[in-house]
C-alpha positions as CSV (number, residue, x, y, z in Angstrom):
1,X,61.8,-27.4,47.9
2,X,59.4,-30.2,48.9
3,X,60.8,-33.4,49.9
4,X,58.9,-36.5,49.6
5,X,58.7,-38.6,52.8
6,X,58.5,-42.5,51.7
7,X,59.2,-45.6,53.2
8,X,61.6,-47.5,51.5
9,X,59.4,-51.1,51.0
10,X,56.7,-48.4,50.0
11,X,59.1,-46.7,47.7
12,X,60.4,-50.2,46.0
13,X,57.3,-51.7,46.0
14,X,56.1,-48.5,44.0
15,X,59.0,-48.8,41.7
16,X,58.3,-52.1,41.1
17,X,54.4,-50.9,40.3
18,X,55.9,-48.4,38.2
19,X,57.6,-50.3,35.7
20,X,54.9,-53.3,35.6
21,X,52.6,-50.1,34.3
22,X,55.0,-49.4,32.1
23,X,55.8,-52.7,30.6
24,X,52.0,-54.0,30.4
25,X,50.2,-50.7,29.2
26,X,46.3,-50.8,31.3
27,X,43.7,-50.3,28.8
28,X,42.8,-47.3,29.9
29,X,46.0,-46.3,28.8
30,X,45.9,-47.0,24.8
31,X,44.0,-44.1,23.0
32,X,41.2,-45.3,21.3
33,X,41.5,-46.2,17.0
34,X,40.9,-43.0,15.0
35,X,37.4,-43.2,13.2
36,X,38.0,-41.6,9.6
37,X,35.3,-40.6,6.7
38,X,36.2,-40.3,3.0
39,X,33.4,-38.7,0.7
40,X,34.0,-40.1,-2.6
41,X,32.9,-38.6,-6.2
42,X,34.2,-39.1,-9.7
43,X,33.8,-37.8,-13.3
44,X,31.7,-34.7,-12.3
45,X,32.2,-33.3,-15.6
46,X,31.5,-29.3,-14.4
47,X,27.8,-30.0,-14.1
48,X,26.9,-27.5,-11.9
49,X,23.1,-27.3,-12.2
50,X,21.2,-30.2,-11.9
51,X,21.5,-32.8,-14.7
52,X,18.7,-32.9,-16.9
53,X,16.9,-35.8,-19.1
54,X,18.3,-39.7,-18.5
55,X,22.0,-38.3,-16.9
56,X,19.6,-36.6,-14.2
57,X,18.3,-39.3,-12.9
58,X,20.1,-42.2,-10.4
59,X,17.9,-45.9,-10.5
60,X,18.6,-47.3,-6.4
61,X,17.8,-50.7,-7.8
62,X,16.5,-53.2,-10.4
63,X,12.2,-52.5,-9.6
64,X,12.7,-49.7,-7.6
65,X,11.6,-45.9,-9.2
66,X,14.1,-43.8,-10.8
67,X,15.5,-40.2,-8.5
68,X,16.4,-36.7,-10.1
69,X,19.8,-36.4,-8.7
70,X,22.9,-34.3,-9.2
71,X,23.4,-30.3,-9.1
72,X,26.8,-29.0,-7.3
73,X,24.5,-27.3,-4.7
74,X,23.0,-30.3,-3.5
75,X,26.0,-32.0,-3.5
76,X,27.5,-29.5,-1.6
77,X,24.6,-29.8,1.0
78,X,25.0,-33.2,0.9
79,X,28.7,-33.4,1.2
80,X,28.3,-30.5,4.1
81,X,25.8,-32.6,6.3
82,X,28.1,-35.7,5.9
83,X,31.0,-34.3,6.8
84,X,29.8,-33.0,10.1
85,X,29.6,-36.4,11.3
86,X,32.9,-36.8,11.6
87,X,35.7,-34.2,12.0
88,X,38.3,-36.7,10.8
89,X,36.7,-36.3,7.3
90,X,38.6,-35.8,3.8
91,X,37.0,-35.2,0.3
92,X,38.3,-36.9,-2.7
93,X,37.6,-37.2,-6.2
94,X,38.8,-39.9,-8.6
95,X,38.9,-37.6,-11.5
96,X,36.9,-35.8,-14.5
97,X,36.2,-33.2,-12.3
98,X,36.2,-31.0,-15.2
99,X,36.2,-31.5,-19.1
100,X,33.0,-32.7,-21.7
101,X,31.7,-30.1,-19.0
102,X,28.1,-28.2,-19.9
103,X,28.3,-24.9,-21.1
104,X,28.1,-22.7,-17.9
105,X,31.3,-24.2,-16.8
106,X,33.3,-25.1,-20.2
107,X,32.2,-21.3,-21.5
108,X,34.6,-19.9,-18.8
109,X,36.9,-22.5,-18.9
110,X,36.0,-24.9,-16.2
111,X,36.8,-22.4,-14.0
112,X,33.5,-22.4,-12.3
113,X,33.9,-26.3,-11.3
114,X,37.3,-25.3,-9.7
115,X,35.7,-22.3,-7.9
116,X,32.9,-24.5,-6.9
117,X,35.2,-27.7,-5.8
118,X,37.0,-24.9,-3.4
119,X,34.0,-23.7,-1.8
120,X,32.6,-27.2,-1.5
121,X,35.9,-28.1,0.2
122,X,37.4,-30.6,-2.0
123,X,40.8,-32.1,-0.7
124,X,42.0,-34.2,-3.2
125,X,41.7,-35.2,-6.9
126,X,43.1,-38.0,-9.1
127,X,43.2,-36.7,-12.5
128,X,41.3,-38.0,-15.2
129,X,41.4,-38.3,-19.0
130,X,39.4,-35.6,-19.6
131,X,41.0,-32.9,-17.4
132,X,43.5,-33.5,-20.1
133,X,41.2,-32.2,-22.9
134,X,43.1,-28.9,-23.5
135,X,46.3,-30.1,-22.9
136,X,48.6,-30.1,-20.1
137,X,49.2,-26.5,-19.7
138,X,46.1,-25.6,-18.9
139,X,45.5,-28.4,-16.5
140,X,48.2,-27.0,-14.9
141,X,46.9,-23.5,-15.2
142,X,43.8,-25.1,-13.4
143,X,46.0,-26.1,-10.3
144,X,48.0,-22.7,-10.1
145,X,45.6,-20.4,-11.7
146,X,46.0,-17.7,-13.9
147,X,44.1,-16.2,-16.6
148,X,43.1,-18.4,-19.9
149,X,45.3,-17.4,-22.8
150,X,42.0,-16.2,-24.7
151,X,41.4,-13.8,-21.1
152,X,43.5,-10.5,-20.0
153,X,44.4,-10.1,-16.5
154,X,40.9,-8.4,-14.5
155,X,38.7,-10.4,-17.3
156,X,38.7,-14.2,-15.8
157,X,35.8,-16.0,-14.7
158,X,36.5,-15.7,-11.2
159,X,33.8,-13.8,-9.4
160,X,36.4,-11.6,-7.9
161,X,37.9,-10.9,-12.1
162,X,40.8,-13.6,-11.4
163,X,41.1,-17.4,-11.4
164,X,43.5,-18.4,-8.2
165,X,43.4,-21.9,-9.3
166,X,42.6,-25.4,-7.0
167,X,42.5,-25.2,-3.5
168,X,43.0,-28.9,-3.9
169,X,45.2,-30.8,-4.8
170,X,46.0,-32.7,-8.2
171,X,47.5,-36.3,-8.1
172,X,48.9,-38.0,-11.1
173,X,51.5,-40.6,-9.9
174,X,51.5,-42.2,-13.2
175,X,51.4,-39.3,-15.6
176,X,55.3,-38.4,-16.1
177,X,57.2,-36.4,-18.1
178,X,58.7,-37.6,-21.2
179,X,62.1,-35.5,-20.4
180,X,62.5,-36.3,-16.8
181,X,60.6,-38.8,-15.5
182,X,58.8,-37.2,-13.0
183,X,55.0,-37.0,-12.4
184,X,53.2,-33.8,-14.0
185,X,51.9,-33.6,-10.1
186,X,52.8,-35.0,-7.1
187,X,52.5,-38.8,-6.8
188,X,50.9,-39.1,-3.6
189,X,49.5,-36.8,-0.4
190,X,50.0,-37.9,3.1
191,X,47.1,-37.1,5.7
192,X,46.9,-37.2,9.3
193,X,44.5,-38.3,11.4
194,X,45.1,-38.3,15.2
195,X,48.6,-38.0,14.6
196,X,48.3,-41.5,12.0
197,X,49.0,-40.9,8.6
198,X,47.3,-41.9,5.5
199,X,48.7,-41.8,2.1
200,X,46.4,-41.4,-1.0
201,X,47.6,-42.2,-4.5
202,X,46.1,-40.8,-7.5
203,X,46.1,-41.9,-10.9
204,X,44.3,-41.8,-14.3
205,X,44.2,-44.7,-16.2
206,X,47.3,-46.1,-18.4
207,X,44.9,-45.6,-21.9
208,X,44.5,-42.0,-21.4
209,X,46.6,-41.2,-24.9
210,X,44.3,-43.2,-26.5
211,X,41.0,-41.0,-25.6
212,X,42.5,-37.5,-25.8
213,X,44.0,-35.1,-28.3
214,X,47.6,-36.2,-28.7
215,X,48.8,-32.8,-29.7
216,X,48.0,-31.6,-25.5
217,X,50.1,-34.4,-23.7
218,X,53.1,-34.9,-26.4
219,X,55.4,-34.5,-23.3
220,X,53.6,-36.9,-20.8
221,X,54.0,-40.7,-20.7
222,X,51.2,-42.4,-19.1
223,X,51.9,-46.0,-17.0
224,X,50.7,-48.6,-16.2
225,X,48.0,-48.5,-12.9
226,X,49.1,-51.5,-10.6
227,X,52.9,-50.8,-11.6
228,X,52.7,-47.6,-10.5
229,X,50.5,-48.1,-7.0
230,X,52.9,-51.1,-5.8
231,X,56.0,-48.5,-6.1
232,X,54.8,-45.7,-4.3
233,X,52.7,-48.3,-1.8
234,X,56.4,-49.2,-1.4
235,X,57.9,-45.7,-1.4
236,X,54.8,-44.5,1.6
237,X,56.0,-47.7,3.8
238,X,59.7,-47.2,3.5
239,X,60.6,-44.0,2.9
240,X,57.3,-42.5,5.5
241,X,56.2,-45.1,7.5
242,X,52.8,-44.6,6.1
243,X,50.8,-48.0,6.5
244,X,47.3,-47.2,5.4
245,X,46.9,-46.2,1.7
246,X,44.1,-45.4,-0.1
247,X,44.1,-45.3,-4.6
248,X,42.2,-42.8,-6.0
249,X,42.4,-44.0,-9.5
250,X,40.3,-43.1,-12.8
251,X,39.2,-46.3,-14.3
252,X,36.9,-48.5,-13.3
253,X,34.3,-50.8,-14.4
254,X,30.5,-52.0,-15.3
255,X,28.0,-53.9,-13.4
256,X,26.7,-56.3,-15.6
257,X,23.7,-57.0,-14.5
258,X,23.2,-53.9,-13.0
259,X,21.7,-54.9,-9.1
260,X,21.6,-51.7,-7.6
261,X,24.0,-48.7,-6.7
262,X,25.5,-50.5,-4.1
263,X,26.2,-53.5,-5.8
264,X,28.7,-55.0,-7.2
265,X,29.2,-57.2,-10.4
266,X,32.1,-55.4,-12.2
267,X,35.2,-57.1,-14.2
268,X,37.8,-55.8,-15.8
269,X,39.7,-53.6,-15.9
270,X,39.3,-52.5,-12.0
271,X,39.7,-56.0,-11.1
272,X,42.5,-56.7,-13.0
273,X,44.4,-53.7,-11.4
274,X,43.1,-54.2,-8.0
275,X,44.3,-57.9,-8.6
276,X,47.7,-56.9,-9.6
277,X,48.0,-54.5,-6.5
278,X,50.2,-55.4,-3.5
279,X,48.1,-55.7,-0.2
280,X,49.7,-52.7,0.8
281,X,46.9,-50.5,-0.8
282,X,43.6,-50.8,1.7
283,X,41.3,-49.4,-0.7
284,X,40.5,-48.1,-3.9
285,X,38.1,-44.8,-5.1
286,X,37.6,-45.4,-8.8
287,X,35.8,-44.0,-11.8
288,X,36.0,-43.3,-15.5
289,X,33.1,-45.5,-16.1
290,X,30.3,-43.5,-14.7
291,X,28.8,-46.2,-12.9
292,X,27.7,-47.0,-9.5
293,X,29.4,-49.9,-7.5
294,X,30.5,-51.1,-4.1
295,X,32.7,-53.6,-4.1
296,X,34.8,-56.1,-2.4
297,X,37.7,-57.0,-4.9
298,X,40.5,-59.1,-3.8
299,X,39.5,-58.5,-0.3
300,X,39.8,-55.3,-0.6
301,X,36.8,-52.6,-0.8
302,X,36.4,-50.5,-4.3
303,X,34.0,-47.8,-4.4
304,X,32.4,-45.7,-7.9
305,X,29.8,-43.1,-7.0
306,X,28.5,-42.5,-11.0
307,X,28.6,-39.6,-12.3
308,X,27.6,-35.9,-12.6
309,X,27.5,-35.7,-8.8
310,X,24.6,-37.8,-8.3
311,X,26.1,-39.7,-5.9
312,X,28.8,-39.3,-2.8
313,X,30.3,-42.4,-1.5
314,X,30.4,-42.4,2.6
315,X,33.5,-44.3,3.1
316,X,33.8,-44.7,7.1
317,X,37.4,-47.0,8.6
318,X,39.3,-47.1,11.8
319,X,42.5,-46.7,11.9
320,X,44.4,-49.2,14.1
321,X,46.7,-47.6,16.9
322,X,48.6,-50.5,16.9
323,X,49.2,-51.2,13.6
324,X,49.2,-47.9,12.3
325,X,46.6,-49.6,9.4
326,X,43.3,-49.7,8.2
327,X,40.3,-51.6,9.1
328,X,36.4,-52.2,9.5
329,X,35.9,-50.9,6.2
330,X,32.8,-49.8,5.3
331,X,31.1,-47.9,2.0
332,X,27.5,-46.5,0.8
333,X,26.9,-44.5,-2.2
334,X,24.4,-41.8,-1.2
335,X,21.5,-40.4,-3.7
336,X,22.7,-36.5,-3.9
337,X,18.2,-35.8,-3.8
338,X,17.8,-32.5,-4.6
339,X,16.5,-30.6,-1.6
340,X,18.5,-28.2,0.4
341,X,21.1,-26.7,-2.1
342,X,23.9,-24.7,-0.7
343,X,23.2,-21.0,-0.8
344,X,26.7,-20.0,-1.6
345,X,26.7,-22.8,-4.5
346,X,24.0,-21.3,-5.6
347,X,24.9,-18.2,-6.0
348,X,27.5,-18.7,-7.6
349,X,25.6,-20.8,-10.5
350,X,23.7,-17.8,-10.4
351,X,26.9,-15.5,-11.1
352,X,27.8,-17.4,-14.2
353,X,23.9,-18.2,-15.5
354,X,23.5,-14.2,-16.0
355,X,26.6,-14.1,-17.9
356,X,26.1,-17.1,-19.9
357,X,22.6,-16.7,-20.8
358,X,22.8,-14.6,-23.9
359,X,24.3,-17.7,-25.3
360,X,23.2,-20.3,-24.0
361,X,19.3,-19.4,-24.9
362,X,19.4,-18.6,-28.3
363,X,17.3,-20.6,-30.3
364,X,19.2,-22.8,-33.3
365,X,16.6,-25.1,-34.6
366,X,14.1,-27.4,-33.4
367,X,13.8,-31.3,-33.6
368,X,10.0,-33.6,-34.0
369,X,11.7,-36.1,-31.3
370,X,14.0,-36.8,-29.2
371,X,17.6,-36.9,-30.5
372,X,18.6,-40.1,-27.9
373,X,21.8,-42.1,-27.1
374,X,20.5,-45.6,-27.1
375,X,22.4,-47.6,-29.1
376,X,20.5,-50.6,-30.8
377,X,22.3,-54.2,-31.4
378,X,24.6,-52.7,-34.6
379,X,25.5,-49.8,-32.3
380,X,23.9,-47.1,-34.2
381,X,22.4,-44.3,-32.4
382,X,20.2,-40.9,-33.5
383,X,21.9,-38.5,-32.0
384,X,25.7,-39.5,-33.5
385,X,24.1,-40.4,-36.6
386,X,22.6,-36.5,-36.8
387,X,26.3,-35.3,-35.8
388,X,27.4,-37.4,-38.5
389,X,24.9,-35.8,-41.2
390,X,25.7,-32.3,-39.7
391,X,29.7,-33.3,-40.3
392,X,29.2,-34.1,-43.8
393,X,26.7,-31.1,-44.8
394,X,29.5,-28.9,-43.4
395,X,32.6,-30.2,-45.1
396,X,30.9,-31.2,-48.9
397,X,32.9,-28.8,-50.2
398,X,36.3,-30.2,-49.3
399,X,35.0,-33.2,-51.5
400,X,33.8,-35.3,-48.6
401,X,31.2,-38.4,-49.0
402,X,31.0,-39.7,-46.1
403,X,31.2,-38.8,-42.0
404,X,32.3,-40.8,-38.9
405,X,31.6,-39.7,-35.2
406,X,32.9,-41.4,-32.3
407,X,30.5,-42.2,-29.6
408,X,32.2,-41.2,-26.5
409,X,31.9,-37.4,-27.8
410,X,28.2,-37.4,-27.6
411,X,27.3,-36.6,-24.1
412,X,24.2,-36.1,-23.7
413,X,20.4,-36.4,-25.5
414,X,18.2,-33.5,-26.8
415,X,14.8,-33.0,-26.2
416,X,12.5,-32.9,-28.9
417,X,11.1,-28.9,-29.6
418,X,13.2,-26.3,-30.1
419,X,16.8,-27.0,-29.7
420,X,19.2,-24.0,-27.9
421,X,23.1,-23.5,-28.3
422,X,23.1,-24.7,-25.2
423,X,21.1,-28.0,-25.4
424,X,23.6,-28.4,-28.6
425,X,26.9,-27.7,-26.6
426,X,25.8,-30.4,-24.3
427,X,25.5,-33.0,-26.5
428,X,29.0,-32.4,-27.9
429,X,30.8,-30.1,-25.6
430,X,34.8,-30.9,-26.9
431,X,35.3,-27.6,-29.4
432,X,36.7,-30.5,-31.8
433,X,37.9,-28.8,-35.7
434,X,35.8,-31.5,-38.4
435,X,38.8,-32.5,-40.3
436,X,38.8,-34.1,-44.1
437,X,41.1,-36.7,-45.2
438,X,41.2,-39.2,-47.9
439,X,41.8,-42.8,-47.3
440,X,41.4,-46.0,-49.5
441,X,38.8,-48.6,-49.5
442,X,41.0,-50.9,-47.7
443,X,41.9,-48.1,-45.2
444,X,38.2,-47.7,-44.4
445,X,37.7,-51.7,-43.8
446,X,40.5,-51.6,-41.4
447,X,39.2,-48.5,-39.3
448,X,35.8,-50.0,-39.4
449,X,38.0,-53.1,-38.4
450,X,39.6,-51.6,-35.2
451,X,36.3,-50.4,-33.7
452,X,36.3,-54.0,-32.4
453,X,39.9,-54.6,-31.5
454,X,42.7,-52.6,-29.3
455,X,41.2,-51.5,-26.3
456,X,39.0,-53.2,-24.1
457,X,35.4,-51.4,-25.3
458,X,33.7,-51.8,-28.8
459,X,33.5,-47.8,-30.2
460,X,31.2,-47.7,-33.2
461,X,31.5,-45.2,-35.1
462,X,28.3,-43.4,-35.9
463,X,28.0,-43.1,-39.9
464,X,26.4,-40.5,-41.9
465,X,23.8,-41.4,-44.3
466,X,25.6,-42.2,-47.4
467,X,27.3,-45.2,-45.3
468,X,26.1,-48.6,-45.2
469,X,27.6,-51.6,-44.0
470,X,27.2,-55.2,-42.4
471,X,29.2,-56.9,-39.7
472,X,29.2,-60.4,-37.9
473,X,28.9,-60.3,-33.6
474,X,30.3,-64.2,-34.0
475,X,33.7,-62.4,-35.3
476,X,33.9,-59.9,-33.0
477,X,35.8,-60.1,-29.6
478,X,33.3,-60.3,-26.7
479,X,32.9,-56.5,-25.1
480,X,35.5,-56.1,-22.7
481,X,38.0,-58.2,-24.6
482,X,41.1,-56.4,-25.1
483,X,42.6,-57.9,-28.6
484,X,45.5,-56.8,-30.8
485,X,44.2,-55.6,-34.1
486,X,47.2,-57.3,-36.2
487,X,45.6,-60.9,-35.0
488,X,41.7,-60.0,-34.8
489,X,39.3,-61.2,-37.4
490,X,37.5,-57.8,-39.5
491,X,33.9,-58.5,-38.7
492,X,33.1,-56.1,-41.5
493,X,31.3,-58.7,-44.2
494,X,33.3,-58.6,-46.8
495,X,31.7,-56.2,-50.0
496,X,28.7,-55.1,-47.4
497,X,30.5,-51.3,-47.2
498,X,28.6,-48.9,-49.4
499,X,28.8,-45.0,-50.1
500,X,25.7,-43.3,-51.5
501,X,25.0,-47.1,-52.6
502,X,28.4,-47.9,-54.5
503,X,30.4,-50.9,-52.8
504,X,33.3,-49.4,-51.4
505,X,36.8,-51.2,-53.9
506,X,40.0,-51.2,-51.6
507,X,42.0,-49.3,-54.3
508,X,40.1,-46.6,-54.7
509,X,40.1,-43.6,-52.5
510,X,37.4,-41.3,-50.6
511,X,37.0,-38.1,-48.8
512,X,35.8,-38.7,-45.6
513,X,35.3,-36.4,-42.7
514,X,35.9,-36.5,-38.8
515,X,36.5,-34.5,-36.0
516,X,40.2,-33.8,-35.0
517,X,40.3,-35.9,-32.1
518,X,39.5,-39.0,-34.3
519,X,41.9,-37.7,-37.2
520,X,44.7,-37.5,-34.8
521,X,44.3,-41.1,-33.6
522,X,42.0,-40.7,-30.4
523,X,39.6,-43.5,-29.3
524,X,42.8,-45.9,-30.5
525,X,41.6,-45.7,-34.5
526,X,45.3,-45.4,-35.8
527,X,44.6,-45.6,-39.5
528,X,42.8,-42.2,-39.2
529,X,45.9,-40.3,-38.6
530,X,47.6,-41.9,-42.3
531,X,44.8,-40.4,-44.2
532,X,46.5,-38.0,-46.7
533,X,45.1,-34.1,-47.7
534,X,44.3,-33.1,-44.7
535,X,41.7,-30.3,-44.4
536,X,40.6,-28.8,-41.4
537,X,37.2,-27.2,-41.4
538,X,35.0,-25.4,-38.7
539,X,34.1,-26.4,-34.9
540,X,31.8,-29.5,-34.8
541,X,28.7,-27.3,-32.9
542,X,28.5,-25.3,-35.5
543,X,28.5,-27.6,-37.8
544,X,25.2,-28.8,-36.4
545,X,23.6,-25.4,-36.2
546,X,24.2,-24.9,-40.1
547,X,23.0,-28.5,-40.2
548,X,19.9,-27.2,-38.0
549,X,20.0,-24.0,-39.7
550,X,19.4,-25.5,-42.9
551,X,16.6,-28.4,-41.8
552,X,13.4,-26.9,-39.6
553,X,12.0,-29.2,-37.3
554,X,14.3,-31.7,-38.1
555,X,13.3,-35.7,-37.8
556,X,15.9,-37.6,-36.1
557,X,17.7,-40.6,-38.2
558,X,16.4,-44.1,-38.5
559,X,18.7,-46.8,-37.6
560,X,19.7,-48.2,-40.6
561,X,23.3,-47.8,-41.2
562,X,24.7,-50.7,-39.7
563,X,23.5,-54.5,-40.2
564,X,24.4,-57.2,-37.9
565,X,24.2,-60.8,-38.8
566,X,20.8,-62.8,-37.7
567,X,20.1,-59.2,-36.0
């Protein structure tokens, strides 16, 4: 064995040396902070292919020219090139990854989106309402896979004749269940990043029972947002030693005025949660609202990156070796241009297109215009007021008079020309049973009542053409108001509500017809679900393709259901 050979002032004096390094660490000596890259999308709603008509397109900024945008190939591309910049990189999704989805995806149950989400390397997703639109067992079937209970095993969408389920993972800290308490899915997922972690939190938003079919989610409790980030912020800290955490969470809010993708300019009811959030949480990846944002709330960044995959938000921060924490936060929402798809995302559009297509092409009617989404001041739109005429055709002979459609089921606009299944799907892809009930004249003021009051968005319904009504903006809450319907003002003019004509008398009753999400409460209308002989009737789409069937080159509606007062 060697022996060392050193003078003893040498040896102290390199002692000494020793434990000075020791106790005042040189700078070359403390690794360098960890650079870390989210990529951030939300409500993707299984559009694979490229958006078309007003949802395809992605406006930079007030003056500036509108860009196609969208397509799961592109994003893929886009999400690909990004994430090569950085190997500590993590994809996350603040929910709606699947649900209102178009036909090529919702035909095979969403499982397309999932297959497409795993290939595209997705690491993370907050759920959303509307990956609760079948209900909670087959969200769950989405995580774990399996077949669909409609499939037999060898017959699933899956390329490969089986669905495997999420690669990813599902977050729903504040989705529990009723019997036990727990979260549906796990709370939170801790990352690491050299060797720091990084917990991520994800959550839907609190009004989720209100905008889904209770009958799928009788067992789940959803709670409140900020509530439920502060305890597990708490829960990462003490129990994991976790100091940076970032919220995925689906809700969100709206520019207003819009200034450009990354701008800011949004209210409630993001910045009441973020408000109400300990400091713990560094960040927050929202949605729900389909809107583009980057913003700085409570002095804390929150990001939205629209919908339909037309954007990905480049989230780029430094984790702190010191501290363990975030910081030098920065955030862009990126156009997903359509150039460059992914090969392998494109083939597997492909897969499912050739399958599909027998469907999806056929010819159901044809339309002299546009059937559009734009609402004018009384609400009223074309296209729900057609799905509202196509309700009440279809359900006449259960006695019905008049029809109701909510406006968050219509998705999307139809070209004018002829009109396919698939156009049709689009524009209402929920599989929603039309359902007739009977409810008095007073019942029918006081749903027409809580499409002002209750949650925090106005949600006229659209009325078919034997309705006709008046009501006053200055006794309405102001959009964005949340206000309990037992102290609001009706802004329904008293007498203005007419069927075929005939002012509607409180004591008398009606048939009136909506789909089964409305009739079981949804969109927060509870008077619907009191209406007595209760008749269900056949799938809303077809519906409208009898309604098609039985008007060629259909006109769209005029706009003349609703008044407003000195509209």
């Amino acid at each position: 064995m060697k022996t060392s050979h050193v003078r003893t002032g040498v040896r102290i004096l390199g002692l000494a040396l020793a434990v000075l390094a020791i106790a005042v660490p040189s700078a070359a000596a403390v690794p360098p902070d960890v650079d870390v890259q989210l990529l951030g999308i939300n409500d993707f709603h299984g559009n694979l292919e490229p958006p078309t008509g007003s949802v395809g397109r992605i406006l930079p900024a007030p003056g500036q020219s509108e860009v196609q945008a969208g397509g799961a190939a592109f994003l893929a591309s886009h999400i690909r090139a990004l994430r090569a910049t950085n190997p500590n990189s993590l994809v996350v999704s603040a929910g709606d990854l699947i649900g209102a989805s178009p036909l090529l995806s919702a035909a095979f149950h969403d499982e397309p989106t999932i297959e497409a989400m795993n290939m595209i390397g997705l690491d993370l997703n907050a759920v959303g309402n509307h990956e609760f639109d079948e209900g909670e067992l087959e969200l769950r079937r989405m995580q774990e896979g399996g077949c669909h209970p409609t499939d037999t095993a060898g017959t699933c969408a899956d390329t490969d004749g089986r669905f495997d389920g999420a690669n990813f993972q599902f977050l729903a800290a504040n989705v529990v269940e009723r019997d036990t308490g727990a979260p549906m899915f796990p709370a939170y997922a801790i990352k690491k990043f050299g060797n720091i972690k990084v917990g991520f939190i994800g959550m839907t938003l609190e009004g989720t029972p209100d905008i889904v079919s209770p009958s799928g989610i009788r067992n789940l409790q959803f709670l409140d947002e900020a509530d439920t980030a502060n305890r597990y912020a708490r829960e990462l800290r003490e129990e994991h030693g976790v100091r940076a955490i970032v919220v995925l969470l689906h809700e969100g809010g709206t520019p207003s005025p819009f200034a450009g993708i990354n701008a800011c300019n949004v209210s409630n009811p993001i910045a009441d949660i973020v408000n109400r959030t300990d400091d713990a949480v560094d960040l927050f990846v929202t949605g729900h609202t389909h809107q583009p944002y980057n913003c700085v709330i409570d002095g804390r960044p929150v990001t939205s990156a629209s919908s339909f995959g037309r954007l990905v938000t480049d989230i780029d921060f430094q984790l702190d070796r010191q501290t363990k924490d975030i910081k030098n936060v920065s955030a862009n929402n990126v156009i997903v241009t359509r150039t460059n798809g992914a090969m392998d995302i494109q083939a597997l559009i492909d897969h499912y297109n050739v399958r599909v297509a027998p469907v999806r092409d056929r010819v159901i009617g044809s339309l002299t215009a546009p059937l559009t989404r734009t609402p004018d001041n009384s609400g009223e739109q074309a296209a729900g007021n057609a799905i509202a005429d196509a309700q009440l055709f279809a359900s006449r002979s259960e006695g019905a008079v008049a029809a109701f459609m909510n406006p968050g089921g219509v998705r999307t606009e139809i070209d004018a020309g002829p009109v396919t299944y698939g156009e049709a799907f689009a524009m209402q892809p929920f599989g929603n049973n039309l359902t007739t009930i009977t409810l008095t004249g007073a019942q029918l003021y006081e749903m027409l009542k809580q499409q002002f009051c209750g949650p925090s968005n106005r949600r006229i319904l659209l009325p078919s053409a034997t309705v006709h009504y008046t009501w006053d903006p200055s006794l309405a809450p102001a959009p964005g108001t949340p206000t309990p319907c037992a102290s609001a003002q009706n802004p329904v003019v008293p007498g203005s509500l007419t069927i075929d004509g005939i002012p509607v008398e409180n004591a008398t009753s009606y048939r009136i017809t909506v789909n089964s999400f409305l009739a079981d409460g949804g969109d927060s209308f509870p008077v619907l679900p009191t209406g007595t002989n209760r008749v269900g009737g056949v799938v809303d789409i077809d519906a409208f393709q009898q309604y098609l069937a039985a008007n060629p080159n259909l006109a769209p509606p005029a706009l003349n259901r609703i008044d407003v007062v000195n509209g």
